[in-house]
N, C-alpha and C positions, 0 to 999 in steps of 0.2 A: 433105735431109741437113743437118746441124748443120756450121757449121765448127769447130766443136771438135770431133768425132768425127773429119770430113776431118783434121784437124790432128793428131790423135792414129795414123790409120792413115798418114799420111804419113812421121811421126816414124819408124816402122821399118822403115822402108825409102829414105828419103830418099838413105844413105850409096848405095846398089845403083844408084840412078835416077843419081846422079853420076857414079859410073863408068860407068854405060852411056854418059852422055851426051858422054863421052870416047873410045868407041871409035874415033869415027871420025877422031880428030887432036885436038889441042891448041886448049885455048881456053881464054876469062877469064872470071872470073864472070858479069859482064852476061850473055854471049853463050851461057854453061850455062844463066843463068837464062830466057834466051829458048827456048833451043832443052827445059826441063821443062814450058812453055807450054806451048809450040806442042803436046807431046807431049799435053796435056788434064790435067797435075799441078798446074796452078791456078799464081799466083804464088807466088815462092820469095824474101822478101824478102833481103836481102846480111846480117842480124841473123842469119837463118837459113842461109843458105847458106858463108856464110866462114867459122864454126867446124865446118864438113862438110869444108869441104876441107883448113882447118887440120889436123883431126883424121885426115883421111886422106893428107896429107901427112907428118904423125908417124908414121902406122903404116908408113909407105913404099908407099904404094898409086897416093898420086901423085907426082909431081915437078914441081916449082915453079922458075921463073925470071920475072925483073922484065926487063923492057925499056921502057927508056923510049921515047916517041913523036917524032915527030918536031912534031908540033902538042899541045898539050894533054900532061892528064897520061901518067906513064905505066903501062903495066899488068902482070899479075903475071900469064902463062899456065901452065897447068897443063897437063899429060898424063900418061897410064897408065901406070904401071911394069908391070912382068912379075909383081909380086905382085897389082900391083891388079886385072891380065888373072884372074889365078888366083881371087883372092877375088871378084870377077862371077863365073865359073864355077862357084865351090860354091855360093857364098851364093845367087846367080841361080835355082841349079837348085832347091834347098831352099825359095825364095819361089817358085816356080811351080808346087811340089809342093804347096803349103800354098794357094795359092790356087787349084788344082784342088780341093783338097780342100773348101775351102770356099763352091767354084762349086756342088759334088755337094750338099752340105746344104740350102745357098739354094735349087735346083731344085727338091729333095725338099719345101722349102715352098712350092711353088710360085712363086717369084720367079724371071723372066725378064730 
């Protein structure tokens, strides 16, 4: 597989994998971008990742606060609003319907 294709299928859904990556409590980008690793999302560099959150912060999906550290700098955590909870749920179901759907084709070509 091409990383531009990878690149291109990640691009529409990137927003969805961020909230998920929120469900379970609040965190800062590094440590989202760690935790779409470890998931098998491949690296998510902070070019890519901080106009995601930017953007779902404007919509109010997430909510942002800076706290500074007590060593080093300080950091900006994020966590889920109640719209954000909402928007995973439709959006979530809708991409999982669409990649059943797309599971079914693939088989049908015989791809395992």
């Amino acid at each position: 597989m091409t990383a531009d294709r990878r690149a291109s299928w990640l691009k529409g859904v990137l927003d969805l994998l961020v909230l998920a990556a929120l469900t379970e409590g609040e965190s800062y980008g590094y440590e989202i971008a760690k935790t779409l690793a470890a998931a098998g999302v491949g690296e998510i560099k902070g070019g890519t990742l901080y106009p995601v959150l930017n953007r779902l912060e404007e919509a109010g999906e997430v909510a942002a606060e800076f706290r500074a550290a007590e060593r080093g700098p300080g950091r900006r955590y994020y966590r889920l609003t109640p719209r954000g909870r909402a928007t995973l749920a439709d959006q979530g179901g809708g991409w999982l319907a669409f990649d059943a759907s797309v599971r079914s084709l693939l088989a049908r070509g015989g791809v395992r």
